[in-house]
C-alpha positions in Angstrom: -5.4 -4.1 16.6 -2.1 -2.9 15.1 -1.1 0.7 15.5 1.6 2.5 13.1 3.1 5.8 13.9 3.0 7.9 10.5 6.0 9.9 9.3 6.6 12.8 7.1 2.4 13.7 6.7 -0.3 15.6 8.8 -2.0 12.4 10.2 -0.4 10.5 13.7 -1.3 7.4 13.1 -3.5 4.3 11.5 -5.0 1.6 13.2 -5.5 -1.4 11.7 -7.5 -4.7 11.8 -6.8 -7.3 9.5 -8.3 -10.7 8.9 -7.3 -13.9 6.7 -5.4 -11.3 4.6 -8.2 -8.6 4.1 -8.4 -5.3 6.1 -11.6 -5.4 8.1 -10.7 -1.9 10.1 -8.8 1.2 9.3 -8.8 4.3 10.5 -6.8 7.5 10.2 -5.8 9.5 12.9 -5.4 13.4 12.2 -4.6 14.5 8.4 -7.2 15.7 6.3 -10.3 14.6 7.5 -12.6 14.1 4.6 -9.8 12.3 2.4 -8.3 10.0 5.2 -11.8 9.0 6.2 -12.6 8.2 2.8 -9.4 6.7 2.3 -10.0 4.3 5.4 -13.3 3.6 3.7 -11.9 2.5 0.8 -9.6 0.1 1.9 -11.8 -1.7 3.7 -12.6 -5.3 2.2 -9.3 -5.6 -0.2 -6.6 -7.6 0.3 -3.5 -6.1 2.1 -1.5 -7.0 -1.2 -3.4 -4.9 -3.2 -4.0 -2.1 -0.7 -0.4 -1.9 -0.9 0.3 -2.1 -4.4 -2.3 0.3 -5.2 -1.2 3.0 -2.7 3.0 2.4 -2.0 4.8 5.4 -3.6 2.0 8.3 -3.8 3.2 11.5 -2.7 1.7 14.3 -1.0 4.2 16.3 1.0 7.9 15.5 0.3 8.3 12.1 -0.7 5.6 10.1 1.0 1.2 10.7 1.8 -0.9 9.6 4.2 -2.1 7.0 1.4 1.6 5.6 0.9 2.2 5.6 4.8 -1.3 3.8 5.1 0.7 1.1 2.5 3.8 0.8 4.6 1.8 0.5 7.7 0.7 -2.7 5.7 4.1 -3.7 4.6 5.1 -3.0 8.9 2.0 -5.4 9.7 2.8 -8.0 7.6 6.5 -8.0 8.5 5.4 -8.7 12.4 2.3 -11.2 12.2 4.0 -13.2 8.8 7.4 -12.4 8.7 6.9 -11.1 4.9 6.9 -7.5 3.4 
């Protein structure tokens, strides 16, 4: 399981579970409860690519969300298992 530390939102952290390029388990740890779970939900079964394309750069708070830190916790993972962002 890889854990990211959020920064700048209400949530603490995302864990993550990802297999042959598709996330298989997400969930959101503090934030707004109804939206990151459904969040979570919905990114469940896409490809980390598009997870990421779909969420980098949405804004909440400031300049970043729990949606866009739930995309660079996706950039972060594929940086340390491939190398790549």
């Amino acid at each position: 399981m890889f854990v990211y530390t959020t920064r700048g939102v209400c949530s603490k952290s995302i864990e993550l579970e990802v297999e042959a390029g598709i996330v298989t388990y997400c969930k959101i740890n503090g934030g707004c409860r109804g939206n990151t779970q459904g969040l979570a939900k919905m990114v469940i079964g896409r490809k980390v690519e598009d997870v990421i394309s779909s969420l980098k750069g949405i804004q909440c708070q400031g300049s970043t969300s729990c949606p866009d830190q739930l995309a660079c916790a996706l950039e972060q993972y594929l940086l340390q298992t491939h190398g790549e962002k």
